[in-house]
C-alpha positions, -999 to +999 in steps of 0.1 A: +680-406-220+677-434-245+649-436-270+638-463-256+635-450-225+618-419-237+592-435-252+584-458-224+583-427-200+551-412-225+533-436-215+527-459-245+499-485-249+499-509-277+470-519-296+450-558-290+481-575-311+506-563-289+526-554-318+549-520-319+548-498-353+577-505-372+589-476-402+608-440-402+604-425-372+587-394-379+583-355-360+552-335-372+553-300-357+519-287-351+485-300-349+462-277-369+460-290-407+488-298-423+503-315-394+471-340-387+464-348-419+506-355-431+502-376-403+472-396-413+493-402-446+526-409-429+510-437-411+491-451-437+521-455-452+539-475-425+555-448-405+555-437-371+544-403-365+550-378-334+529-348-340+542-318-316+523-290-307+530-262-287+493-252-275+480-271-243+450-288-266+435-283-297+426-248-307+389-245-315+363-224-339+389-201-362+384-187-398+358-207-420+379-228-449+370-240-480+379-273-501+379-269-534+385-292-567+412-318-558+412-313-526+382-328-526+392-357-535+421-361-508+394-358-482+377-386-499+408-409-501+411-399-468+380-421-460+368-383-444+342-373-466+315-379-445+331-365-413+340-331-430+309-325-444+291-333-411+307-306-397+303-277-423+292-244-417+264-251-438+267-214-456+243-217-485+259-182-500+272-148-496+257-113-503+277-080-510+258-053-492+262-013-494+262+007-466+226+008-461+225-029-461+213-037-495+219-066-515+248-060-548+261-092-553+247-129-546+272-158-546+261-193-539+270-220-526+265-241-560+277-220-582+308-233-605+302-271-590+302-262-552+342-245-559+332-211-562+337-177-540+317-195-509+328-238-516+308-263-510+327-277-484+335-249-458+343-257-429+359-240-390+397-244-391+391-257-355+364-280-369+385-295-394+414-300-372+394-320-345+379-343-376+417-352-386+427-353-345+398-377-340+410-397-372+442-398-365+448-398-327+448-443-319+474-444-346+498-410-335+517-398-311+506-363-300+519-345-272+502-310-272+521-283-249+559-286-260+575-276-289+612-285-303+635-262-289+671-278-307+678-294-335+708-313-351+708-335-383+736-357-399+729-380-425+709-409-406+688-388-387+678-358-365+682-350-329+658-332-316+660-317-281+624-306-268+614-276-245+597-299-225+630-318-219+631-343-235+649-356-256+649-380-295+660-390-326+637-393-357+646-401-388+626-371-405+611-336-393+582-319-409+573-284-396+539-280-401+538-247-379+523-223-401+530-190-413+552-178-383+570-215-382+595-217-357+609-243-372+615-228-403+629-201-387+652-227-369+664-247-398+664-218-429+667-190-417+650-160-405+614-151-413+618-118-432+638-139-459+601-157-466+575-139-455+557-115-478+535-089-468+507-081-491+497-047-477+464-060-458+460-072-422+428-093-416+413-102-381+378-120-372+362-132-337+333-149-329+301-129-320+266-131-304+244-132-333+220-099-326+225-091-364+200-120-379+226-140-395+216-175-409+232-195-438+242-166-455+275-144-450+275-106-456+306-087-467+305-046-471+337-037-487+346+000-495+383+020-504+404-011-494+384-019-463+360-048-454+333-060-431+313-092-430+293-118-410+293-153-415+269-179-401+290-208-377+273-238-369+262-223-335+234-203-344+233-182-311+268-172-328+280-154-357+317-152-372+331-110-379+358-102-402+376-077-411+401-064-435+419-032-439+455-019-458+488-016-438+519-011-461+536-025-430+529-047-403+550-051-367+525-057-342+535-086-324+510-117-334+509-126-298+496-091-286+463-096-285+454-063-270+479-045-294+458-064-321+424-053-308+439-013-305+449-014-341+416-024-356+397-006-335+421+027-349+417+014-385+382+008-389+372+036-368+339+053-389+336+025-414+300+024-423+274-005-426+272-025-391+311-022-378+305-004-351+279-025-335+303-054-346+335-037-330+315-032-302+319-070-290+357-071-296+362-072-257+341-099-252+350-122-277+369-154-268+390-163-298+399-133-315+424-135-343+446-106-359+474-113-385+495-099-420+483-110-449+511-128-460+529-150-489+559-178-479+579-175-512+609-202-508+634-219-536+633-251-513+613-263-485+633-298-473+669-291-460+683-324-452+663-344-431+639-315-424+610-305-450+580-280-446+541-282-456+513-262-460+517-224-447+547-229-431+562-233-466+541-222-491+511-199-476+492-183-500+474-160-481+438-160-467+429-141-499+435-170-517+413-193-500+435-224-507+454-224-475+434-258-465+435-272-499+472-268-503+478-283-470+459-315-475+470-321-512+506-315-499+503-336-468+490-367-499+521-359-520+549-355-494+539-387-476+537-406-511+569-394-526+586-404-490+574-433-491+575-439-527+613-429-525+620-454-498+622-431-473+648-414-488+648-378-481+662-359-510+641-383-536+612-382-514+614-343-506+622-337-544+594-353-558+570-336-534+586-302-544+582-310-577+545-323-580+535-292-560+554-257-573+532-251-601+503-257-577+509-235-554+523-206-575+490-207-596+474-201-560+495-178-548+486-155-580+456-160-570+462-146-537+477-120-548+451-107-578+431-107-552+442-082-528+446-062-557+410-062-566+403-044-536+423-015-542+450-019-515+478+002-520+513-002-527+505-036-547+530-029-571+505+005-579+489-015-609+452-014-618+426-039-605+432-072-634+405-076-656+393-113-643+366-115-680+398-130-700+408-165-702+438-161-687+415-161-656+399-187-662+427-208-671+443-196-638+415-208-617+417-239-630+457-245-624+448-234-585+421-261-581+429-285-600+463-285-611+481-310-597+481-349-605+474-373-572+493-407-582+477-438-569+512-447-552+508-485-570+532-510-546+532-481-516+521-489-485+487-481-478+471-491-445+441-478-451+428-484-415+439-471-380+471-483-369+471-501-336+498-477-314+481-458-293+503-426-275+484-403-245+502-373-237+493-362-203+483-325-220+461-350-247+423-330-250 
């Protein structure tokens, strides 16, 4: 099949000119962060974007994420500001309770400009991902329920063969496909040559709130472990986490009642309110178990092929920069790109180089902080002292350490484009 023909068979409506996008063809895969918002840049920037992703629609609710320092200001060059915020949580702090309940530690919302422990933009992964779907979805291609299953470069482009069937060329491929990215796995190399394990597993599901949660979340930490409560927007509803060591992990992260059977065994007689909490694992619709985990890489472009956010560079949960990292990367990998002409080893360099220092500084981060809770096997060193100003210093790098060019005599649309793509599995 031609690529002509494959596009007309996806059923493609133009917008009131008429007029077809013109630019680098280019493949997002996946359709959570990274991927949405690389392609609201890609197409500001006068490319054509295909976002694949594998799930039938758009996965809802999800961790809370935070936006802190510069990523800030992507969201408002995004034109998003507004959008994001109308959709936070709305947590207005955090208390660190003892087993009986009572109050330690108070962290607010406010506190160090709204970039703090809780930020002042937080926000449900699956929230955040249906404001850059809805942003993005008259000007993209998305076709939810395939995935890439071959793929073949040479020096003018990239043949990509889909599970689906199908078959295209693009001129560029960008896994966006987080921490287990099948496309990284596909193009460099297996993922125990990337992925680092940081001796913690975390997992959280959705909850009826019985427990009186309201704007404020409630963590209990003791000997490694963790429990908490945070509010959602649903009020009926409350969000449960939990953390606990494991100097290994090979539970599949598609077995889901493997998942439940582990945490269940590792936060068996942990005080506060776990049990109650644990009690509603059964019942929960979108429970989530995974590693805490690291993607350390010397590259992440190959050609024709590049990665963002986790799937390249994940810092961890512990870091909470996962989001920010994502939708700084998705401004500098479509600027450089396009900036470069298109050209992928200028454009892909240039990214690479804007963002490394970024995202070790965050990484650290990541990693101090699993130490702080006492986890084992983290290299057996004491919990840092975070009073120096090494600290603070540190901090700073992994908020606001990177420089966002204005991209002078780049493309910028700044507006919807006027393609419009429905996949038959669109939400």
């Amino acid at each position: 099949m031609s690529v002509d023909d494959s596009r007309q068979a996806q059923d493609i409506r133009t917008g009131e000119q008429g007029a077809r996008m013109s630019g680098p063809r280019v493949l997002v895969a996946g359709a959570s962060i990274a991927g949405p918002a690389l392609a609201h840049w890609l197409r500001r920037r006068g490319a054509e974007v295909t976002v694949v992703e594998r799930a039938p629609e758009l996965r809802p609710g999800g961790q809370a994420v935070d936006a802190r320092g510069i990523a800030k200001e992507v969201i408002g060059r995004m034109g998003l500001d507004a959008a994001v915020r109308a959709a936070r949580t709305d947590t207005a702090g955090a208390y660190m309770v003892d087993a009986d309940g009572h109050t330690l530690e108070t962290h607010r919302a406010e506190d160090h400009g709204g970039d703090g422990f809780i930020a002042d933009i937080e926000i449900l992964r699956g929230d955040l991902s249906q404001v850059l779907y809805d942003d993005t979805r008259d000007g993209v291609e998305y076709v939810f329920g395939d995935r890439i299953a071959e793929l073949s470069q040479d020096a003018d482009g990239v043949d990509v063969v889909f599970a689906g069937g199908d078959r295209r060329r693009f001129d560029l491929v960008i896994g966006a496909d987080g921490l287990h990215s099948q496309l990284r796995a596909m193009v460099f190399g297996p993922r125990e040559r990337f992925i680092r394990h940081l001796g913690l597993v975390l997992a959280f599901y959705s909850v009826p709130n019985e427990f009186g949660v309201d704007r404020w979340m409630i963590d209990y930490q003791e000997a490694g472990r963790s429990a908490g409560l945070r509010p959602v927007p649903d009020a009926t509803r409350a969000m449960a986490m939990f953390s606990f060591p494991a100097a290994d992990f090979d539970v599949d992260y598609r077995d889901v009642e493997a998942q439940k059977r582990l945490l269940r065994e590792r936060m068996d007689g942990f005080g506060w309110l776990t049990q109650r909490i644990l009690a509603h694992v059964d019942d929960t619709p979108d429970f989530y178990l995974d590693q805490v985990a690291q993607v350390v890489m010397e590259r992440w472009s190959s050609g024709r092929v590049g990665l963002l956010g986790d799937a390249a560079f994940s810092a961890s949960p512990m870091s909470g920069a996962g989001t920010g990292l994502a939708l700084v990367g998705a401004y500098l990998l479509a600027g450089e790109l396009a900036a470069a002409g298109w050209d992928p080893e200028a454009g892909f360099a240039g990214y690479e180089a804007r963002m490394r220092s970024y995202v070790q500084a965050n990484q650290e981060i990541g990693r101090l902080h699993v130490r702080s809770l006492g986890v084992p096997g983290q290299d057996d060193e004491p919990s840092p002292d975070f009073t120096g100003e090494w600290f603070a210093e540190l901090i700073d790098r992994a908020i606001n350490g990177v420089e966002l060019p204005d991209y002078a005599g780049v493309p910028d649309s700044g507006a919807s484009a006027g393609l419009q793509v429905i996949s038959s599995a669109k939400p």
